[in-house]
PyMOL Python script that loads the backbone (N, CA, C, O; Angstrom):
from pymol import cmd

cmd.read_pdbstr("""\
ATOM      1  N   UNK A   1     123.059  83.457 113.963  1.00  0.00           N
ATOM      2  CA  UNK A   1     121.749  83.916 113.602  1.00  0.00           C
ATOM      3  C   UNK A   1     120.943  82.712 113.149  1.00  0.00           C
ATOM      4  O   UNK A   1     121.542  82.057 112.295  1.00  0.00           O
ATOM      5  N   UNK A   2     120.012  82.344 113.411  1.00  0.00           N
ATOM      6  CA  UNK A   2     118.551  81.716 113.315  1.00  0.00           C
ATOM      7  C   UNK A   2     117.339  82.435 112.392  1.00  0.00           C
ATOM      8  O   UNK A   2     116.670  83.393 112.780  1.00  0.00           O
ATOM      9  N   UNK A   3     117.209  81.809 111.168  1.00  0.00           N
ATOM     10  CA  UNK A   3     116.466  82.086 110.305  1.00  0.00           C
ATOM     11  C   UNK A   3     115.267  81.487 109.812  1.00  0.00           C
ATOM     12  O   UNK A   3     115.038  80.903 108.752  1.00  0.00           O
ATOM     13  N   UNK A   4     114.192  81.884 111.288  1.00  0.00           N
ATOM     14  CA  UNK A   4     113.106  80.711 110.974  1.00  0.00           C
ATOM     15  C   UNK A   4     112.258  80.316 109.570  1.00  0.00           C
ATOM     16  O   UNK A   4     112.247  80.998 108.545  1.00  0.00           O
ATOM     17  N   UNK A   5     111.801  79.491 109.709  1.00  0.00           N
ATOM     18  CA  UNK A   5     110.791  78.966 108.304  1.00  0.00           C
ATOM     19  C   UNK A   5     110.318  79.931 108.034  1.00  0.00           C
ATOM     20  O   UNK A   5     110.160  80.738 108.949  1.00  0.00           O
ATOM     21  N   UNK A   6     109.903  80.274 106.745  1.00  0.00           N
ATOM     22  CA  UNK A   6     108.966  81.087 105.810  1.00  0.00           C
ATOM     23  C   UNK A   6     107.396  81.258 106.744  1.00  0.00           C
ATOM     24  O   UNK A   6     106.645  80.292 106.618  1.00  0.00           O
ATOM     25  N   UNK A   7     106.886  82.426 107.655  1.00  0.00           N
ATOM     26  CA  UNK A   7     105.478  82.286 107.789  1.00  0.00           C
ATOM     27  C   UNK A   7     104.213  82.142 106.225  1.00  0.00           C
ATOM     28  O   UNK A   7     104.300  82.414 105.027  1.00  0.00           O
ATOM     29  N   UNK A   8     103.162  81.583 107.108  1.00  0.00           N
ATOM     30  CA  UNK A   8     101.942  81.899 105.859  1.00  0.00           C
ATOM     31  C   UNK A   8     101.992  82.685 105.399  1.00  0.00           C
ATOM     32  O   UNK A   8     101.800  82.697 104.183  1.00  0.00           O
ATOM     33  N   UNK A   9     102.348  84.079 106.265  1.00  0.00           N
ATOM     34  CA  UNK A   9     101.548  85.204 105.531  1.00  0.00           C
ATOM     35  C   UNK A   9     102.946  86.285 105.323  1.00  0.00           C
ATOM     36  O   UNK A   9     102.798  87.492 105.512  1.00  0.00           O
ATOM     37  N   UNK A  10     104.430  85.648 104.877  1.00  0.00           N
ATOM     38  CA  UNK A  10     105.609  86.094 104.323  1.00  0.00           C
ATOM     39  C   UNK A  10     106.421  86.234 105.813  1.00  0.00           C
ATOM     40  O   UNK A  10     106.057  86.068 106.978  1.00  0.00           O
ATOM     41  N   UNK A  11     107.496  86.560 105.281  1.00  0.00           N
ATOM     42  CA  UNK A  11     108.948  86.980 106.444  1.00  0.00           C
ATOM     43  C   UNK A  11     109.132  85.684 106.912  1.00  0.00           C
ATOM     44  O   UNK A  11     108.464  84.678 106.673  1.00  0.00           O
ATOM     45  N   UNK A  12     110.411  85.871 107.813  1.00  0.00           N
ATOM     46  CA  UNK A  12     110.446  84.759 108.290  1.00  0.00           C
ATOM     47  C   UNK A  12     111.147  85.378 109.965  1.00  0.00           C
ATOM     48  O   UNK A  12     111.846  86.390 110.014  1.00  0.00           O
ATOM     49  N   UNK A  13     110.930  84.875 110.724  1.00  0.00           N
ATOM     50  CA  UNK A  13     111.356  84.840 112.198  1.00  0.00           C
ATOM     51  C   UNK A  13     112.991  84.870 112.458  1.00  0.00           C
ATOM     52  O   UNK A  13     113.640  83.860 112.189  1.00  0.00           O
ATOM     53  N   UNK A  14     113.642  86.048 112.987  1.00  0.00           N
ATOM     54  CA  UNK A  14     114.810  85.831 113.248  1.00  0.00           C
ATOM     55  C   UNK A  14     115.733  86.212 114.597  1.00  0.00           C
ATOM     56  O   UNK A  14     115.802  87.338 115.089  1.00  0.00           O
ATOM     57  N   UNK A  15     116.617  84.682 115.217  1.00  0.00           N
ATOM     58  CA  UNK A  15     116.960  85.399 116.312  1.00  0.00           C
ATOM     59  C   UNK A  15     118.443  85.406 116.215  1.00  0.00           C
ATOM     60  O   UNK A  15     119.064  84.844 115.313  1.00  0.00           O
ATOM     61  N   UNK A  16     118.953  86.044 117.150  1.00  0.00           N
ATOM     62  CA  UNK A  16     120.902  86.125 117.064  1.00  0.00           C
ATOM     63  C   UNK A  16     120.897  86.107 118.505  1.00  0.00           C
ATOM     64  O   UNK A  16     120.451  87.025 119.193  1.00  0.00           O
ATOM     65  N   UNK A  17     121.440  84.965 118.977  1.00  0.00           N
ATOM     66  CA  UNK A  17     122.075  84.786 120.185  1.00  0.00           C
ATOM     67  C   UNK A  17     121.001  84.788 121.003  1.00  0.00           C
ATOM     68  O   UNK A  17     120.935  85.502 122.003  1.00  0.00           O
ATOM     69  N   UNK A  18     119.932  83.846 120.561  1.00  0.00           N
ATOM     70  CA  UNK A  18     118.408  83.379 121.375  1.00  0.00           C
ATOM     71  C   UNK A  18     117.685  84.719 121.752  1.00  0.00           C
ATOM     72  O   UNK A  18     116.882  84.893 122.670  1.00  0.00           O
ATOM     73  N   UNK A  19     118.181  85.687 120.776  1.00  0.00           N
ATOM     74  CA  UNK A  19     117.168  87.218 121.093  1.00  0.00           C
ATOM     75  C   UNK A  19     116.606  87.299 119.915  1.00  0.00           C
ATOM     76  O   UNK A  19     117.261  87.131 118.886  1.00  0.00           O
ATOM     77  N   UNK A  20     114.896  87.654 119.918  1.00  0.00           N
ATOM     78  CA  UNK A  20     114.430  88.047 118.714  1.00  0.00           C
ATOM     79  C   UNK A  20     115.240  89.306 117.962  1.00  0.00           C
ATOM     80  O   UNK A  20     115.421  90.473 118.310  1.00  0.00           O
ATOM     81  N   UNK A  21     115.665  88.513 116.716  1.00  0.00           N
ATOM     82  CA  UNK A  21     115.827  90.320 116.031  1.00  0.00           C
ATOM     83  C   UNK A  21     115.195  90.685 115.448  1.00  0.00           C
ATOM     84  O   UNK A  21     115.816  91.387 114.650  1.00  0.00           O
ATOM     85  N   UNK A  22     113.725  90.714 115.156  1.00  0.00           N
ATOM     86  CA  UNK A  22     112.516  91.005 114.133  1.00  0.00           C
ATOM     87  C   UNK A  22     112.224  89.819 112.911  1.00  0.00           C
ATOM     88  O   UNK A  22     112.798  88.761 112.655  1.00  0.00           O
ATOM     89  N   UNK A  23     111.428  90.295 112.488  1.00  0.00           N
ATOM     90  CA  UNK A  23     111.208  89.588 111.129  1.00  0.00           C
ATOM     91  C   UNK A  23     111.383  90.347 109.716  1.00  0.00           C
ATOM     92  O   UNK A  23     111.040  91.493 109.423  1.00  0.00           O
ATOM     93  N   UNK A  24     112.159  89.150 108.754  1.00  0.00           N
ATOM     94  CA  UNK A  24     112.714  89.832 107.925  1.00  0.00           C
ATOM     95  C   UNK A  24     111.924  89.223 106.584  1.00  0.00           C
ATOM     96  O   UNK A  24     111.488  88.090 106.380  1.00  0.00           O
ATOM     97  N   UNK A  25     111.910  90.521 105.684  1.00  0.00           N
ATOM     98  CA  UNK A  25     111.008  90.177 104.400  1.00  0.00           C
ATOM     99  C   UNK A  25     111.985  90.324 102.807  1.00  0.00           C
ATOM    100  O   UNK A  25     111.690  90.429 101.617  1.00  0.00           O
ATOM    101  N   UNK A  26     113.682  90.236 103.873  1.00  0.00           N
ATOM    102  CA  UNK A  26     114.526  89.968 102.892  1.00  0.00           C
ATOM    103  C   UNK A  26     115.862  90.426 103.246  1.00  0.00           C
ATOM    104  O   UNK A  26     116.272  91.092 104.196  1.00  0.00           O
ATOM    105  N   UNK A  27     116.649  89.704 101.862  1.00  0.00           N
ATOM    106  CA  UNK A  27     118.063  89.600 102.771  1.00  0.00           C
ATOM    107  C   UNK A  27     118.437  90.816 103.531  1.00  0.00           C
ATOM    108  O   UNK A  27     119.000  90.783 104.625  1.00  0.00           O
ATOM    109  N   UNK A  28     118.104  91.864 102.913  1.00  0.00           N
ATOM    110  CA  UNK A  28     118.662  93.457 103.218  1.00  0.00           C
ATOM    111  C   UNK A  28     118.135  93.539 104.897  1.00  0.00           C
ATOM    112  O   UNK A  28     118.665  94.136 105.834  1.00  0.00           O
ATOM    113  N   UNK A  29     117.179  92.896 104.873  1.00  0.00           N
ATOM    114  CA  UNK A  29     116.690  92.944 106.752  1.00  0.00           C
ATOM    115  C   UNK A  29     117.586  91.906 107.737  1.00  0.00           C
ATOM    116  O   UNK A  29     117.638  92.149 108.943  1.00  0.00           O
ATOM    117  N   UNK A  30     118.250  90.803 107.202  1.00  0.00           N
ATOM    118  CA  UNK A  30     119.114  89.905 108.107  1.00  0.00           C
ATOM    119  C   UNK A  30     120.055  90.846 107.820  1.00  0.00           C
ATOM    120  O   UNK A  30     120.572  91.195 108.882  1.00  0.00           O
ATOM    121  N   UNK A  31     120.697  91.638 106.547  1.00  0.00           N
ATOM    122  CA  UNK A  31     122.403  92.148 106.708  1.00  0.00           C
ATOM    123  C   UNK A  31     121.854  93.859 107.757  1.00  0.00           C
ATOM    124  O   UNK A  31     122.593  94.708 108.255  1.00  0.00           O
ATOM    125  N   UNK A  32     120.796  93.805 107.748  1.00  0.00           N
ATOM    126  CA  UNK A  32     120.315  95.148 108.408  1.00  0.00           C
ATOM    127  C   UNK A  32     120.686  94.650 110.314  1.00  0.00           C
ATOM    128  O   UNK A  32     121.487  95.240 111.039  1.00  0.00           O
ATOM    129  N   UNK A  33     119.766  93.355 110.735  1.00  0.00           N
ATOM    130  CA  UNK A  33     119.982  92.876 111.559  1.00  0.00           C
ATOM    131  C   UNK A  33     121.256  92.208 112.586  1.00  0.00           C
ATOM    132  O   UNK A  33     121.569  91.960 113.751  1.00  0.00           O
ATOM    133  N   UNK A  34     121.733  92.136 111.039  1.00  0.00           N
ATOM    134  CA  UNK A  34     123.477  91.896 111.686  1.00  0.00           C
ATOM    135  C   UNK A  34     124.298  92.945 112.013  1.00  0.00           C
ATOM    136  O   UNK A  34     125.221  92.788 112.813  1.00  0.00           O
ATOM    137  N   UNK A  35     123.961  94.480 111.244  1.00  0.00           N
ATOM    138  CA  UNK A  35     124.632  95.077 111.627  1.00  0.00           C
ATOM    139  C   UNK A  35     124.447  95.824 112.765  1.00  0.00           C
ATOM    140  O   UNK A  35     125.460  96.374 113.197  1.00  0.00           O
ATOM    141  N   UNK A  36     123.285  96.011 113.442  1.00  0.00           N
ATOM    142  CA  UNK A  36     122.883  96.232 114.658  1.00  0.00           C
ATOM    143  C   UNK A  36     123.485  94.786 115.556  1.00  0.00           C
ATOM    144  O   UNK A  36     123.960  94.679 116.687  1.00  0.00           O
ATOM    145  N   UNK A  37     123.331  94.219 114.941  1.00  0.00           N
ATOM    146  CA  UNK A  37     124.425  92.883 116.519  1.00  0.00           C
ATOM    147  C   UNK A  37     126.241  93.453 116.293  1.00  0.00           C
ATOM    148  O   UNK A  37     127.267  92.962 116.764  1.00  0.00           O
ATOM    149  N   UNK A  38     126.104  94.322 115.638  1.00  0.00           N
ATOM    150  CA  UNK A  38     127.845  94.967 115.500  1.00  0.00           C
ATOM    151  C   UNK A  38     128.639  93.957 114.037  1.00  0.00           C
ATOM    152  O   UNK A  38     129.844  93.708 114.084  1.00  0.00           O
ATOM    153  N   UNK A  39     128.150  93.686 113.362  1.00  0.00           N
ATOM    154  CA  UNK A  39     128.782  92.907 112.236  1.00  0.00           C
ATOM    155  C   UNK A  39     128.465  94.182 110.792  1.00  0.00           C
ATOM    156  O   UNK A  39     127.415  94.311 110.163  1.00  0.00           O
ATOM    157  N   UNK A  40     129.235  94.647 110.687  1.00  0.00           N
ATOM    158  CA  UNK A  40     128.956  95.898 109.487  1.00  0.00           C
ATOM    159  C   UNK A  40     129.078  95.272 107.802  1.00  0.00           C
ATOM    160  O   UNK A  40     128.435  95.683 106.836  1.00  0.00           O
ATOM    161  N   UNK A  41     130.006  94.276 107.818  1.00  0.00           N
ATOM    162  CA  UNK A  41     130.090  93.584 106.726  1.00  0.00           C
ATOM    163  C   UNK A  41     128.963  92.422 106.264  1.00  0.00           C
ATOM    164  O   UNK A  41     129.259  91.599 105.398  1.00  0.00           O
ATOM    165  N   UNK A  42     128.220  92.424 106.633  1.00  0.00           N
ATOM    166  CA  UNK A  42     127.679  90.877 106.964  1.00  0.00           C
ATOM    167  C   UNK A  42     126.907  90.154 105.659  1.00  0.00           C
ATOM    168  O   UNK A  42     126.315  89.075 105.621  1.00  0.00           O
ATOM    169  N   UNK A  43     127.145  91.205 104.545  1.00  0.00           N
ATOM    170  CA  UNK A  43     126.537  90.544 103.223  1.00  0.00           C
ATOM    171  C   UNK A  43     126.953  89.147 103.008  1.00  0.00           C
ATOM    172  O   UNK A  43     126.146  88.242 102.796  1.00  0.00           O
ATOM    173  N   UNK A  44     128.691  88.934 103.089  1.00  0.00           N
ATOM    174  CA  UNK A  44     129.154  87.620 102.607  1.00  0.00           C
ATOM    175  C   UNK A  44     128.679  86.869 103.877  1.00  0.00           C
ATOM    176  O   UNK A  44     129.282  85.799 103.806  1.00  0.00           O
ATOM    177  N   UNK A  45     127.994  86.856 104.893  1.00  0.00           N
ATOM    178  CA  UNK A  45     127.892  86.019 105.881  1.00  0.00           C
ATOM    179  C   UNK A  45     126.660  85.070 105.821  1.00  0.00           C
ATOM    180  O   UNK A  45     126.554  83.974 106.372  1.00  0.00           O
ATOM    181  N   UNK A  46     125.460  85.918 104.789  1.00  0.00           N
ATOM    182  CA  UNK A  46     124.431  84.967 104.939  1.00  0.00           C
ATOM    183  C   UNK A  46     124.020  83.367 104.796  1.00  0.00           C
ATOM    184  O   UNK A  46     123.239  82.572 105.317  1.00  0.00           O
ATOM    185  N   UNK A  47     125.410  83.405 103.381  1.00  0.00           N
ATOM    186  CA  UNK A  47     125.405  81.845 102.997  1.00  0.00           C
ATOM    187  C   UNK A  47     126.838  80.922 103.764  1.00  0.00           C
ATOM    188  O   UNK A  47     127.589  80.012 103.414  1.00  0.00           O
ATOM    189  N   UNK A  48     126.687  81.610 104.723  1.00  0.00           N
ATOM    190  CA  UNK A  48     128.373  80.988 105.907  1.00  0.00           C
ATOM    191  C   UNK A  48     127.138  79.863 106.939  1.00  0.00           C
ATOM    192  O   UNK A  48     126.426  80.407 107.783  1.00  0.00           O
ATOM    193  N   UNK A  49     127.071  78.646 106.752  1.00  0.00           N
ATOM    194  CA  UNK A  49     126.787  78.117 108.016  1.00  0.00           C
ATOM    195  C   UNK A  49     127.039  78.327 109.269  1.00  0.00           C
ATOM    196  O   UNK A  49     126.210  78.081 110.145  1.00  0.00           O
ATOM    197  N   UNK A  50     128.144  78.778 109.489  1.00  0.00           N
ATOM    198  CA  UNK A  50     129.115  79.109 110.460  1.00  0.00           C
ATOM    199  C   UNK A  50     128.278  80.426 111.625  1.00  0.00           C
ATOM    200  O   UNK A  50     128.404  80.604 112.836  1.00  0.00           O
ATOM    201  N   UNK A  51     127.388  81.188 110.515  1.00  0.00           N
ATOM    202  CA  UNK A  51     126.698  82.493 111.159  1.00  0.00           C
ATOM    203  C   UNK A  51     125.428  82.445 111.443  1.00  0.00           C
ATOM    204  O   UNK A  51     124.831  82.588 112.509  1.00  0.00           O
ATOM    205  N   UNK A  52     124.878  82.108 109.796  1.00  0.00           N
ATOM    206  CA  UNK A  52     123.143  82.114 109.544  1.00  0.00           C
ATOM    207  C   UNK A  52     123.341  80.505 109.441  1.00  0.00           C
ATOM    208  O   UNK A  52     124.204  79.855 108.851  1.00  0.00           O
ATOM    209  N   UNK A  53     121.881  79.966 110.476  1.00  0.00           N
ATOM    210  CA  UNK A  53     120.802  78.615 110.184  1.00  0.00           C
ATOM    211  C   UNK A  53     119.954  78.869 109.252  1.00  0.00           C
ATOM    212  O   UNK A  53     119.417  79.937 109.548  1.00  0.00           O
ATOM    213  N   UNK A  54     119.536  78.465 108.276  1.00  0.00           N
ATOM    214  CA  UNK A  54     118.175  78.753 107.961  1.00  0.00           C
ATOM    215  C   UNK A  54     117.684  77.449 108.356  1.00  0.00           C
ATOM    216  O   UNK A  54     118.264  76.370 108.233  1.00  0.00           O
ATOM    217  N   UNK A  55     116.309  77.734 108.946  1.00  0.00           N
ATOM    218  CA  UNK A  55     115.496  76.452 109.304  1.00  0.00           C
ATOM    219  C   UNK A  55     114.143  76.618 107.799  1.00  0.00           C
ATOM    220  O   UNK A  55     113.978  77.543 107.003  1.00  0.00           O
ATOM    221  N   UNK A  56     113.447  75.352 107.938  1.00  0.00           N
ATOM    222  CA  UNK A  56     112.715  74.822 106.995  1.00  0.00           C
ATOM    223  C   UNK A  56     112.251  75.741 105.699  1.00  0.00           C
ATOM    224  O   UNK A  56     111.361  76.588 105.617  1.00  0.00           O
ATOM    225  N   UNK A  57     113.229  75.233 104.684  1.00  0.00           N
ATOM    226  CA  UNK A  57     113.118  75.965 104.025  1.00  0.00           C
ATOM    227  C   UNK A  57     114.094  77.048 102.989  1.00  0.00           C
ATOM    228  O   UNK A  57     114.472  78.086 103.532  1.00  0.00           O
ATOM    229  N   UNK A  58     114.465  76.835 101.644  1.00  0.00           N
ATOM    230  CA  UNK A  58     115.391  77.307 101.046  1.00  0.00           C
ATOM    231  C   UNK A  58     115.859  78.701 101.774  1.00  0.00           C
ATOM    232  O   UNK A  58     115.042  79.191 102.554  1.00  0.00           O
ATOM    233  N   UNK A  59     117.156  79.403 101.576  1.00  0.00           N
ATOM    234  CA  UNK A  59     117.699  80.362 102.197  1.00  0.00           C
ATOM    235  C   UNK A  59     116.976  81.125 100.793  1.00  0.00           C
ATOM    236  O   UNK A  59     116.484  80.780  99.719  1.00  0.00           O
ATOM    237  N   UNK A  60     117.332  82.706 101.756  1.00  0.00           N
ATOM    238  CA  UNK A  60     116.836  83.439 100.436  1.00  0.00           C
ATOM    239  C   UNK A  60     115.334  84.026  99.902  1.00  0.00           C
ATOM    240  O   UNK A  60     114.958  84.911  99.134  1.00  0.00           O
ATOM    241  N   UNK A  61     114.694  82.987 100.781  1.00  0.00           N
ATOM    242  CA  UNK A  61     113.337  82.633 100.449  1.00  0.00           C
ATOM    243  C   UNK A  61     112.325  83.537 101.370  1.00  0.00           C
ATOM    244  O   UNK A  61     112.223  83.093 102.514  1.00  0.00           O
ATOM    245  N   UNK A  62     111.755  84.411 101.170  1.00  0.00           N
ATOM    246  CA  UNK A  62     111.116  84.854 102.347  1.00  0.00           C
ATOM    247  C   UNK A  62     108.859  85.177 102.290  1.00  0.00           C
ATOM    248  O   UNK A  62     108.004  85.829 102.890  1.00  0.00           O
ATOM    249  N   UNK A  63     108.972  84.158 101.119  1.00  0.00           N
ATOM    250  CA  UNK A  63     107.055  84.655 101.379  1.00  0.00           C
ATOM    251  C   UNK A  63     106.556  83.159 101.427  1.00  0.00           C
ATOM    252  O   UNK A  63     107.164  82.089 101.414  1.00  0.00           O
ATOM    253  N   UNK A  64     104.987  83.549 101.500  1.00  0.00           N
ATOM    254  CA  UNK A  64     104.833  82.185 101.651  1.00  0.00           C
ATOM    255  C   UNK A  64     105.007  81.169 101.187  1.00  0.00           C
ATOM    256  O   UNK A  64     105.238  81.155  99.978  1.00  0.00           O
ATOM    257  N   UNK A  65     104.964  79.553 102.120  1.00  0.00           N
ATOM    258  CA  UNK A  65     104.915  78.458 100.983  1.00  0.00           C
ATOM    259  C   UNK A  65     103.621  77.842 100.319  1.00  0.00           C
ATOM    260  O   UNK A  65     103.725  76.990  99.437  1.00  0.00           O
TER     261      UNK A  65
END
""", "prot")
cmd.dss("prot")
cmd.show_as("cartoon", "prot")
cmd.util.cbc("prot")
cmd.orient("prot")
């Protein structure tokens, strides 16, 4: 999963496996997003490099800068 930069105007851009999965205005929307890609657990996954990128910009973080 790909967790783009913070937009101006909040959320941030997210894709899983180069497919948009919406934009999320917080963690509950990436573990929402993961579990529609079939991952049901995916709370402990956000801070796994291994799963989630976050690009520019603290993880966690989702309004404007």
């Amino acid at each position: 999963m790909v967790v783009g930069r913070p937009s101006g105007t909040g959320g941030r851009r997210v894709t899983i496996r180069a497919r948009s999965a919406g934009l999320a205005h917080s963690d509950a929307d990436l573990v929402e997003f993961l579990r529609r890609a079939g991952l049901p657990d995916a709370e402990d996954l956000l801070d796994d490099p291994a799963w989630v990128h976050w690009q520019e910009g603290p993880p966690h973080t989702y309004g404007p800068n």
